[in-house]
C-alpha positions as CSV (number, residue, x, y, z in Angstrom):
1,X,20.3,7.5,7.1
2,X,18.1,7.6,10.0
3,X,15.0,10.1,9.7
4,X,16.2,12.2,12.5
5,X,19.6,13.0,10.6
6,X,17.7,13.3,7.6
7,X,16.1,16.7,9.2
8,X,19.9,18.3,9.3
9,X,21.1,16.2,5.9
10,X,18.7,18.9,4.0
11,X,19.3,22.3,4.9
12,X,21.2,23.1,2.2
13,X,22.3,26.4,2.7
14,X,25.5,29.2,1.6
15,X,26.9,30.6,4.6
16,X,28.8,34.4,4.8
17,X,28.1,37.4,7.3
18,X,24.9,38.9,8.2
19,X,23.7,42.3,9.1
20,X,22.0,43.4,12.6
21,X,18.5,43.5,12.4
22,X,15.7,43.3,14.9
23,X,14.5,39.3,15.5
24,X,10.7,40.5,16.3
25,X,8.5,38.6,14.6
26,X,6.3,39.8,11.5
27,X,2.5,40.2,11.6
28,X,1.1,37.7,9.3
29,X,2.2,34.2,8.3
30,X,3.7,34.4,5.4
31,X,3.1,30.7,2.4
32,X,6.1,30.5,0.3
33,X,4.9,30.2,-3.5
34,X,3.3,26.7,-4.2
35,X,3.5,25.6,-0.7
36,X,1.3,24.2,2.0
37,X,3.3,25.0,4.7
38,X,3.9,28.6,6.1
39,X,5.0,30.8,8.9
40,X,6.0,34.1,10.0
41,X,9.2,34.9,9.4
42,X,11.3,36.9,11.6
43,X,12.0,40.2,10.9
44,X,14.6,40.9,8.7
45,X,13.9,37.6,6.3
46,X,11.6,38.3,3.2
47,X,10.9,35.9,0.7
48,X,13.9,33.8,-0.8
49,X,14.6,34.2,-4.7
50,X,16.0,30.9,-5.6
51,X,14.8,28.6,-3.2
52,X,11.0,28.0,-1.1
53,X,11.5,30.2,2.2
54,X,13.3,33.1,3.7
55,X,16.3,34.7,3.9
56,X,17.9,38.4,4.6
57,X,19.1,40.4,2.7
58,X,22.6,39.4,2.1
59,X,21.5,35.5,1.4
60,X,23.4,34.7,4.8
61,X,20.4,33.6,6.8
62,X,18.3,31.0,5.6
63,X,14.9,29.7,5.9
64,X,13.9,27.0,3.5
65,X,10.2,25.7,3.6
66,X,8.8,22.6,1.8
67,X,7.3,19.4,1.7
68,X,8.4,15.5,2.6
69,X,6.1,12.5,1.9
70,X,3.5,12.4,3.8
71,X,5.0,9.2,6.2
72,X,8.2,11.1,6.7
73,X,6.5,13.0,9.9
74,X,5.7,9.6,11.8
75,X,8.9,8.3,10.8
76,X,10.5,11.0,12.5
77,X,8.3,10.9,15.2
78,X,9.0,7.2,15.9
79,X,12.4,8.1,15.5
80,X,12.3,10.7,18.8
81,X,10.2,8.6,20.9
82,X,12.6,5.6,20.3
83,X,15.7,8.0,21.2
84,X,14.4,11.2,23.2
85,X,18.0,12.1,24.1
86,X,18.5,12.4,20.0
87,X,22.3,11.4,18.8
88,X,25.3,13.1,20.0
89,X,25.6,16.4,18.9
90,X,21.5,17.0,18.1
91,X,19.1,17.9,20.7
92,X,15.6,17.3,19.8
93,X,12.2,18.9,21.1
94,X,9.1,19.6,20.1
95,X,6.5,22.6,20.1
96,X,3.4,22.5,19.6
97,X,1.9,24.7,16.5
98,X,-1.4,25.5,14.3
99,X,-0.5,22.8,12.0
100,X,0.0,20.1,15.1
101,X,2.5,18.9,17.3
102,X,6.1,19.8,15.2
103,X,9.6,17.9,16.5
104,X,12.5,19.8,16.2
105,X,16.4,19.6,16.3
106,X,19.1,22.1,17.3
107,X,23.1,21.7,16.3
108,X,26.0,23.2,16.0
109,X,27.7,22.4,13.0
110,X,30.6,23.5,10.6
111,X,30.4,24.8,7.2
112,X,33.7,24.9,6.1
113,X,35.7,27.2,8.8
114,X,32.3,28.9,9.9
115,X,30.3,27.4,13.0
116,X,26.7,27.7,12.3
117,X,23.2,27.0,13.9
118,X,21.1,24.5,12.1
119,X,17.3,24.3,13.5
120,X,15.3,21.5,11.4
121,X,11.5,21.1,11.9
122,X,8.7,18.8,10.7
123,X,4.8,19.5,11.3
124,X,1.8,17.2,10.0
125,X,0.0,18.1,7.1
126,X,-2.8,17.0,5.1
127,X,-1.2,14.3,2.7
128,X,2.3,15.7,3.1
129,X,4.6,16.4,6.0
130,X,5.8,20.3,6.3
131,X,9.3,20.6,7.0
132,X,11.7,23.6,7.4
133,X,15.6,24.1,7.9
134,X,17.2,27.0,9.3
135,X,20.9,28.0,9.2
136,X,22.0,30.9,10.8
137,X,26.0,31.8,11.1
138,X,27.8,32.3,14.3
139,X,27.9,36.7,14.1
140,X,24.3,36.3,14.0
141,X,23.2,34.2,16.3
142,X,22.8,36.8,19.4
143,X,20.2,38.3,17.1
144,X,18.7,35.3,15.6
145,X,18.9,33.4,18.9
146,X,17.3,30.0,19.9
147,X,13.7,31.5,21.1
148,X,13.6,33.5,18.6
149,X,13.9,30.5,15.6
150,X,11.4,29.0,17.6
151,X,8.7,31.3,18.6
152,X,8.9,31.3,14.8
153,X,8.2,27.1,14.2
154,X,5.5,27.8,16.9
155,X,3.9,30.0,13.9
156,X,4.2,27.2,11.5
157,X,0.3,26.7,10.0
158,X,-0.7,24.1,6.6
159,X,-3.5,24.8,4.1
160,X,-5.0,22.0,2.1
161,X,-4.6,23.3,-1.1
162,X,-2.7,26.0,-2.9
163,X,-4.9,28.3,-5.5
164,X,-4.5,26.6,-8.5
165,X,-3.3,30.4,-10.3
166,X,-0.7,30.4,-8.3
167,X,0.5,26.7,-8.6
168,X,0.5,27.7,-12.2
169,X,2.4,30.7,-11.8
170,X,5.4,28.8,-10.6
171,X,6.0,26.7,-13.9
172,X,8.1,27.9,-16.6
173,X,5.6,27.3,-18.8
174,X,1.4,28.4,-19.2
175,X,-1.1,25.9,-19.3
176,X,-4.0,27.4,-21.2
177,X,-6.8,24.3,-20.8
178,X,-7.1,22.5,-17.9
179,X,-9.6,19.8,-19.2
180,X,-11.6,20.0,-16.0
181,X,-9.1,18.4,-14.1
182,X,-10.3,18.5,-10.1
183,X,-6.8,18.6,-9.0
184,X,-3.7,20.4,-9.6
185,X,-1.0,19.9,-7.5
186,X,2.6,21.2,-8.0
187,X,5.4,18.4,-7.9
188,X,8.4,20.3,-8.0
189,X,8.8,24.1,-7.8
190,X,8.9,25.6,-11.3
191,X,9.2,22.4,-12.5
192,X,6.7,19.6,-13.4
193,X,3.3,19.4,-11.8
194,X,-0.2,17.0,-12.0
195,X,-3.2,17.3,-13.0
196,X,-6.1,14.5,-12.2
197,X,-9.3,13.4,-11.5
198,X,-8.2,11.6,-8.3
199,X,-6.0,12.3,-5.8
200,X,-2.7,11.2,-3.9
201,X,-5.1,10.1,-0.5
202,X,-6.6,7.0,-2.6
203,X,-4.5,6.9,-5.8
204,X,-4.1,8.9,-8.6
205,X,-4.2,5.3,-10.7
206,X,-7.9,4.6,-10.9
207,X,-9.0,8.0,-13.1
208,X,-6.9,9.9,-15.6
209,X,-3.9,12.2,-15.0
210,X,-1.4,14.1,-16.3
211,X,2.3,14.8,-15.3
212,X,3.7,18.1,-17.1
213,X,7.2,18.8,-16.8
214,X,10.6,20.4,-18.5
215,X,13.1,17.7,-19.1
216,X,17.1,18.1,-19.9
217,X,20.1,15.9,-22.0
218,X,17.5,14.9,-24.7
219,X,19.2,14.1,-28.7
220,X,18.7,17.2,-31.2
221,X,19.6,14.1,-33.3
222,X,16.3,13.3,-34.9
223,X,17.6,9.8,-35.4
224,X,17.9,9.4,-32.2
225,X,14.8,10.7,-30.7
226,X,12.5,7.2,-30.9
227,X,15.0,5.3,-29.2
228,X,15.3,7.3,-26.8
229,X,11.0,8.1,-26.3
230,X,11.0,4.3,-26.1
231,X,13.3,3.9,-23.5
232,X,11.9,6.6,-21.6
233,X,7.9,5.3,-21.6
234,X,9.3,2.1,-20.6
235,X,10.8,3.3,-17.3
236,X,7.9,5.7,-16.3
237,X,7.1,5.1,-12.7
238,X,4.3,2.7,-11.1
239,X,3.6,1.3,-14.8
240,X,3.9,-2.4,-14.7
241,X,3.8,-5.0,-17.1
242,X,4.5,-2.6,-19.8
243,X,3.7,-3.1,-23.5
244,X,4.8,-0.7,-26.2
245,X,1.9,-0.4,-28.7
246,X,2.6,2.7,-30.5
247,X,5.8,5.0,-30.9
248,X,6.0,7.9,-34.2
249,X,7.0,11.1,-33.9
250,X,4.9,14.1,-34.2
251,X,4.5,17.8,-34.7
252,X,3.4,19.1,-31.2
253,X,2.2,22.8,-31.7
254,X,4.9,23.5,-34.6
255,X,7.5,21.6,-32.9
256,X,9.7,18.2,-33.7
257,X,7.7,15.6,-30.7
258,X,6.9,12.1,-30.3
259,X,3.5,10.2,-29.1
260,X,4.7,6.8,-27.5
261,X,1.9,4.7,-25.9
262,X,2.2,1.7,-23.9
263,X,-0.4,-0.6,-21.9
264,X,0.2,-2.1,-18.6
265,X,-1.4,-2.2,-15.3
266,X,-1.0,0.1,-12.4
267,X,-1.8,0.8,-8.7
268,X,-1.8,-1.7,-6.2
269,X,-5.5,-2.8,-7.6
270,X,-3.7,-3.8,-11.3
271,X,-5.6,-1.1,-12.8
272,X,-5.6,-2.1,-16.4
273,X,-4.3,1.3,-18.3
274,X,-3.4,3.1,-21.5
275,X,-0.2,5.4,-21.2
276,X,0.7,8.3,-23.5
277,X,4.1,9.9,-23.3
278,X,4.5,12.9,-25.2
279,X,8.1,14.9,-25.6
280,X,8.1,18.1,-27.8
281,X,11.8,18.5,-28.3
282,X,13.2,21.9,-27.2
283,X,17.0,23.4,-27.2
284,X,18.0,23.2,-23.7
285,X,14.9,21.6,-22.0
286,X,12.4,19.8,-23.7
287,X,8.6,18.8,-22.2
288,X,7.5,15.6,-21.4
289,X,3.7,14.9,-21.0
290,X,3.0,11.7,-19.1
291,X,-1.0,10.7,-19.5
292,X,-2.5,8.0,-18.1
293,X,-6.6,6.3,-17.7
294,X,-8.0,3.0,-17.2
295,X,-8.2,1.7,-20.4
296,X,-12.4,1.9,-20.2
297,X,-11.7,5.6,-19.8
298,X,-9.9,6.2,-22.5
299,X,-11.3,7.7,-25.4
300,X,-12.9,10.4,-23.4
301,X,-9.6,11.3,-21.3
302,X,-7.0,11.0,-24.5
303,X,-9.4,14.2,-25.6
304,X,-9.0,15.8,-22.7
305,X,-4.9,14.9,-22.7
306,X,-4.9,16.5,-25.9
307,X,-6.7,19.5,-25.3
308,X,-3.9,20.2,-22.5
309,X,-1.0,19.3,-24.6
310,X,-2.1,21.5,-27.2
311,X,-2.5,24.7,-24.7
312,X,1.1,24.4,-23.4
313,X,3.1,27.2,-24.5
314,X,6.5,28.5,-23.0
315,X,6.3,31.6,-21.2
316,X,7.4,34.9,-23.2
């Protein structure tokens, strides 16, 4: 798919009528939960319950803010200096904004019988690109009109980092010890998130980490539960010449787990590292702790690892 369809590919959005309200825009730019990217939203929108963004009251308009890789932004760029007409259908532009110069594409499209107004953007941002997709249905587009979507990309701002509280806030489960991690950064909304000594600019690879995040589809079986911790520690991402040297299950704060620890190498240096997957089995979900240090670190980081395992509880 080339970068410049992938802006429209995403908006994934449910489509139905909309009431008539004022398109002004708000006072203050407005950062989803978690996110570096932000804007003001049009009047009318308020934060969005199930999803990063805006949307009114009736779920009919919707504005959904997040984050691609960080390369995605010059892709795209490439992609409208190489074709500044843009593919039949798509008209592309770009506006300039706080968080840099943003490129933009406008179509009319069909969702089911309903014509709708798609308007995807992507802005620069420090280690990420921001990117934001707006569908707005057919009865309200004399109110939500094309100046008004984009006097509201022209608001679009970044921040560097997100307060670590409210990162933390966004997880379905608490994290009581943080080990003196320098780094927390939220992978997926209310879902899995890092913490580390380094960070994704020069490699996370080179001083500990830790990945924290809820898991589905694993065996209540306990017979089953090495087999499948092995298999899962041997397919963990950016791990290379993987060894299994350790794999017993555990008790993790009252609850049926398993330690699995591997060696291997890692990073485009080879880092030589010690990995340590835990998985404290749950009904529906279960967690999955993925731990990593150069081997000389070690000893000193699997106390810290623990210290954060241990102060994971879910959330009453």
């Amino acid at each position: 798919m080339k970068p410049i369809r992938l802006l429209t590919a995403l908006a994934l959005f449910v489509i139905s009528a909309v009431p008539a309200i004022n398109s002004a825009l708000a006072a203050d730019p407005v950062f989803p939960p978690g996110a570096r990217l932000g804007m003001v939203p049009l009047i009318g929108l308020n934060p969005a319950k199930s999803f990063p963004g805006f949307e009114s009251d009736d779920q009919s308009v919707k504005v959904l803010v997040t984050e691609l890789p960080a390369d995605a932004y010059g892709e795209v760029a490439n992609a409208f200096k190489a074709n500044p007409t843009g593919p039949a259908g798509v008209k592309p532009d770009k506006i300039e904004t706080s968080a840099g110069l943003a490129y933009f594409t406008v179509e009319t499209a069909k969702n089911g019988a309903d014509t709708v107004k798609r308007y995807s953007m992507i802005v620069p941002g420090q280690g990420f690109s921001g990117y934001v997709a707006v569908q707005i249905p057919e009865n309200a587009a004399k109110i939500y009109t094309d100046e008004a979507v984009r006097q509201m990309f022209a608001t679009a701002v970044t921040r560097k980092e997100v307060p670590v509280d409210e990162q933390l806030a966004q997880m379905p489960f608490k994290i009581s010890d943080l080990a003196n991690f320098k780094n927390v950064r939220m992978l997926a909304p209310g879902s899995s998130i890092v913490l580390a000594d380094g960070d994704a600019t020069t490699g996370f690879e080179s001083k500990p980490f830790m990945i924290i995040g809820l898991i589905g589809s694993t065996p209540q079986n306990p017979d089953d539960r090495a087999r499948f911790a092995q298999e899962a520690a041997q397919q963990i991402p950016g791990v290379r010449e993987a060894r299994v040297t350790m794999s017993e299950p555990i008790r993790i704060s009252g609850t049926p787990g398993f330690e699995t620890r591997i060696d291997g190498v890692s990073g485009k240096d080879k880092t030589a590292v010690t990995v340590v997957q835990w998985i404290r089995f749950g009904g529906g979900t279960s967690l999955r702790i993925i731990a990593s240090a150069p081997r000389d670190q070690w000893s000193d980081a699997f106390t810290r690892f623990r210290a954060v395992r241990d102060g994971i509880q879910p959330k009453g």
